[in-house]
C-alpha positions in Angstrom: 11.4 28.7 1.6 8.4 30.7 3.2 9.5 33.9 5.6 8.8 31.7 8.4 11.3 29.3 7.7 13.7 32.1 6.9 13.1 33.8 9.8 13.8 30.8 12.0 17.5 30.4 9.5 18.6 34.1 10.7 17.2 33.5 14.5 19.7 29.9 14.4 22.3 32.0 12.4 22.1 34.7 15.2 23.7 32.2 17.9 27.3 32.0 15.4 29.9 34.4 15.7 30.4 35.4 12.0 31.2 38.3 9.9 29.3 37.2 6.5 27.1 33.8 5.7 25.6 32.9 2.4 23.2 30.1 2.5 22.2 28.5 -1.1 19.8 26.1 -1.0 18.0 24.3 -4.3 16.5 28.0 -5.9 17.1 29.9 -2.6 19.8 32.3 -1.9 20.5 34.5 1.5 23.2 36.6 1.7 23.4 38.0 5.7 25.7 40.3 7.7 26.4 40.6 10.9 25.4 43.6 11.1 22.2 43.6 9.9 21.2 40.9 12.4 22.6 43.7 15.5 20.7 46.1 13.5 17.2 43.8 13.5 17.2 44.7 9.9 14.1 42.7 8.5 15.7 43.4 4.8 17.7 40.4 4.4 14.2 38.4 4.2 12.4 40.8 2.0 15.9 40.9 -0.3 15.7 36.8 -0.5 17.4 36.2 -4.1 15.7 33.2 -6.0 15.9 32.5 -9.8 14.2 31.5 -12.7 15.3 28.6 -13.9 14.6 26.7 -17.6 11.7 24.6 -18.0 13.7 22.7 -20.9 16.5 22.0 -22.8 16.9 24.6 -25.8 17.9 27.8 -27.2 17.2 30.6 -25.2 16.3 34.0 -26.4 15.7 37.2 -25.2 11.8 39.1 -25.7 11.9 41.8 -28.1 12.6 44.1 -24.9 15.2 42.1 -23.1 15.0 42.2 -19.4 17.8 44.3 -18.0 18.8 44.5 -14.2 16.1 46.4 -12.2 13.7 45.5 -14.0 10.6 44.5 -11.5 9.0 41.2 -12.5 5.8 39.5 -11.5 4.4 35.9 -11.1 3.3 36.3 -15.0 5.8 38.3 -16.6 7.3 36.6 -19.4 11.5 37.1 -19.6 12.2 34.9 -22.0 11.4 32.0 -24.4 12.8 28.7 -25.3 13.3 27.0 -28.8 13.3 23.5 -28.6 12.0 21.7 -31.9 11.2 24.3 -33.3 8.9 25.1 -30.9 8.8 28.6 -29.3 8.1 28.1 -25.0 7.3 31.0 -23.1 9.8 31.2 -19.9 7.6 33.2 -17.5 9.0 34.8 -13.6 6.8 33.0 -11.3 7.8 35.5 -8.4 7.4 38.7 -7.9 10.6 40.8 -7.7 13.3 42.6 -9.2 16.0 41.5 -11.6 19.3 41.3 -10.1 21.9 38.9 -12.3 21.1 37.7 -16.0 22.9 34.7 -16.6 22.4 33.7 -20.2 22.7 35.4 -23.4 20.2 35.4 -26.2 21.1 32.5 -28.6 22.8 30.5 -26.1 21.9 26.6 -26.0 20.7 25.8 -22.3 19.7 22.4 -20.0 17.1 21.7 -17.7 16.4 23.7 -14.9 19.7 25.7 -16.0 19.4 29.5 -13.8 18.8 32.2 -16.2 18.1 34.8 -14.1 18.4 36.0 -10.4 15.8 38.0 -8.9 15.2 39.6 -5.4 12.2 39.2 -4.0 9.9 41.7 -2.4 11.8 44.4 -3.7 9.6 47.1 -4.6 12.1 50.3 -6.0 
């Protein structure tokens, strides 16, 4: 989702009465209070959590460095690689952001498009 569509999501959300929503959709994740829309808070777009999904089915492992949460990532930044026939893939971020959730181990078998980590984008600190 671009910040135009997102923006038109919290303007439609904005008409419900509601405490807390959490809208996941494919790779895109938004986590919104109530308050933050009284507040006109533009930080819930900026703080859009996508992840980084396998290319393939395989072993994961971690880079010599393993990313941690908090790390910043960008478009290029490689977290990861995947074994699959012996074969050593390079798993890059494509998006710009900070990590937020790692959700695989190193060593541990994964599928297809399987999430391996969760990052928020446009977070700069």
């Amino acid at each position: 989702m671009n910040d135009k569509q997102i923006r038109a999501l919290i303007d439609q959300l904005a008409k419900y009465d509601f405490i807390h929503a959490q809208i996941k959709i494919d790779d895109f994740e938004l986590s919104l209070d109530r308050d933050q829309l009284a507040s006109g808070s533009n930080q819930t777009v900026e703080q859009a959590v996508k992840t980084i999904n396998s290319p393939m089915i395989g072993v994961f492992h971690a880079n010599e460095q393993p990313m941690k949460v908090g790390t910043l990532v960008t478009d290029n930044t490689v977290v990861g690689q995947i074994e699959s026939m012996k074969l050593f893939n390079d798993v890059t971020a494509s998006i710009t952001g900070k990590v937020v959730a790692i959700l695989c181990d190193d060593g541990e078998a994964v599928q297809f498009d399987q999430p391996l980590f969760k990052v928020a984008q446009g977070v700069a600190d």
